[in-house]
C-alpha positions, 0 to 999 in steps of 0.5 A, a space after each residue: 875749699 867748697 862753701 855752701 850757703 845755707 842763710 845768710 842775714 845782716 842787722 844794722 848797729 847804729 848807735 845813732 838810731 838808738 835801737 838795732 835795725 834787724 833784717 825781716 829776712 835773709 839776704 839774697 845772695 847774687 853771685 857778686 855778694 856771695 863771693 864778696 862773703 866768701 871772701 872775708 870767710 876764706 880770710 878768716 879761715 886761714 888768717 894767723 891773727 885768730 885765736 883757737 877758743 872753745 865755749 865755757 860751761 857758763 856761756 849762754 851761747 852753747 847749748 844753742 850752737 850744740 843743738 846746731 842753730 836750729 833757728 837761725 833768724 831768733 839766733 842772729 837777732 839776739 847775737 845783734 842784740 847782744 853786740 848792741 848791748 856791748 855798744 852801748 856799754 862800751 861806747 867806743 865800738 863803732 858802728 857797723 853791720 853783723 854779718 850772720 851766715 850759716 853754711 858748710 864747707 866741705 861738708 862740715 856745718 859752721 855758723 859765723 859772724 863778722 862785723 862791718 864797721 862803718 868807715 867814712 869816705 866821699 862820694 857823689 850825689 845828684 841833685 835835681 833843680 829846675 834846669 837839669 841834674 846837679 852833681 854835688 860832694 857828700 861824705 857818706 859815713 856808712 862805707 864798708 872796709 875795703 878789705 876783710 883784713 880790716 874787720 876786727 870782730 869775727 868767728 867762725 864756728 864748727 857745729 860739730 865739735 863747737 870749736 871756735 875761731 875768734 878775731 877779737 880785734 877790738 881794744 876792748 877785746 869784749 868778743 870773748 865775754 860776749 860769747 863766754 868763751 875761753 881764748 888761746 893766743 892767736 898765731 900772731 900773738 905768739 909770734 910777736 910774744 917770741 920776737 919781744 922776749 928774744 929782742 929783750 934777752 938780746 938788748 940786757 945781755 949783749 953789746 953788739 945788739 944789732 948784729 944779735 937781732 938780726 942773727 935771731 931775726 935769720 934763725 926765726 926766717 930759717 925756722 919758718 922756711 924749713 918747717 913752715 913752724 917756729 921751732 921755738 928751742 932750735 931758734 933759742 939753742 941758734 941765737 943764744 948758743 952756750 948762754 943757758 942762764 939766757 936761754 932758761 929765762 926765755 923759756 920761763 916767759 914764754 910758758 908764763 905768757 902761754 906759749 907751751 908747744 916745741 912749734 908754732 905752727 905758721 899758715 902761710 909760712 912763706 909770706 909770714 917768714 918774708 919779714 924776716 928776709 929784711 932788716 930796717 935800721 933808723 939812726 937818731 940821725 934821721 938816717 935810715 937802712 933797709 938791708 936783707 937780713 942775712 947781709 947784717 951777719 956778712 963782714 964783707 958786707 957792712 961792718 959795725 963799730 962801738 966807738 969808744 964814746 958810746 956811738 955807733 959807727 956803721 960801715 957799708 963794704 964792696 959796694 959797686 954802685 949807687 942808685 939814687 931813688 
């Protein structure tokens, strides 16, 4: 993936300054901070945490970002002002930077934004007195996320089609409404959206429900492996076998909750389906077990009781030696 820079800009949103601080000019991108926001861009390109969105008809943005952003400077002041505002309504958004870039890749024109938000962290500080330097502790409350995993409001639009990626991570998940646009579930959301409805089916209708879980967890990872996709009936038809009546009412929550495709497509199918390869149990006693997955179906391997006075019973086989850790 080849990205080209073409402006790039940062403001300041502070609520403690009671206005946003705009940049008179676009940064200047040294080597280190150009690959510092290629970075988060190539992150956001490929995380499963976005959503696909597209501007609504309504949305005051469009027009501009039809016609291609032709004044880039106008158009990042007025987005900030904008998160500004939404700042000051919400309240609970912290403070951070906007990030506003313009660029291509592989020739295709987009324009992006992603927000910083402040995290607290200690650092030193040299002080002067009259005999000599003095090192001190401060707490700098204005540090930027370690990583791009930790920002929570970013998007990434193609000129061309208008097209959006959206992370609007935020609890108040105001991005859409700023931008005016209408939001599909991201990759994740379904995925989790599959899991809960799975897990609910297993937990009202079977008994063994550990077992059940970790026979729908392999036939998920199985999914995933084959055909980088969650192939939602193969998993349903795996787990649930001869159950219609079980299988019909997930499908029904699932096109409810949106989920409407045969397949969900996984990027990078193989570090998601790796979850999947591992199982963690917690007991009431304070006991835990973390086993591979496809173990909690082998009987040789661990075996579990219903007791007749409503406990459970977990029985570990064949195992040749202990390590104490």
């Amino acid at each position: 993936m080849s990205i080209l820079f073409d402006q790039t800009i940062i403001h300041l949103l502070d609520l403690g300054h009671g206005v946003p601080i705009m940049s008179s000019k676009p940064l200047v991108l040294k080597d280190e901070i150009e690959a510092y926001i290629t970075t988060y861009l190539t992150d956001l390109f490929d995380s499963h945490s976005v959503s696909h969105a597209i501007f609504e008809e309504t949305s005051s943005w469009a027009e501009t970002i039809r016609a291609g952003i032709p004044d880039f400077y106008t158009f990042s002041c007025e987005l900030a002002g904008q998160f500004y505002a939404y700042m000051q309504t919400l309240e609970n958004i912290p403070n951070g930077d906007l990030i506003v870039t313009k660029f291509k890749r592989d020739q295709i024109p987009y324009i992006a934004f992603f927000k910083l938000n402040y995290k607290e962290a200690y650092t030193h500080v040299v002080d002067q007195d009259g005999t000599g330097p003095v090192n001190q502790i401060i707490k700098h409350k204005t540090i930027f996320p370690e990583t791009s995993s930790k920002i929570q409001e970013a998007a990434i639009i193609n000129l061309e089609t208008c097209e959006i990626l959206l992370l609007d991570g935020h609890k108040e998940h105001y991005l859409h409404n700023l931008l005016g646009t209408t939001t599909s579930l991201s990759t994740k959301q379904k995925i989790k959206i599959v899991e809960q409805v799975i897990t609910g089916a297993i937990e009202e209708n079977f008994d063994n429900k550990l077992e059940a879980l970790s026979f729908a967890k392999t036939n998920i990872a199985k999914s995933i492996d084959h055909t980088s996709t969650i192939r939602v009936n193969d998993v349903l038809d795996e787990t649930f076998a001869d159950h219609e009546p079980i299988k019909e009412a997930c499908r029904a929550v699932f096109e409810e909750q949106g989920i409407t495709e045969e397949a969900i497509e996984i990027p990078h199918a193989e570090k998601v389906g790796k979850k999947y390869t591992s199982h963690k149990i917690k007991t009431n006693t304070g006991i835990e077990l973390k086993l591979p997955t496809e173990m909690l179906n082998d009987p040789d391997k661990i075996e579990f009781i219903n007791n007749v006075d409503g406990t459970l019973s977990i029985i570990l086989k064949n195992i040749g030696s202990v390590i104490n850790k």
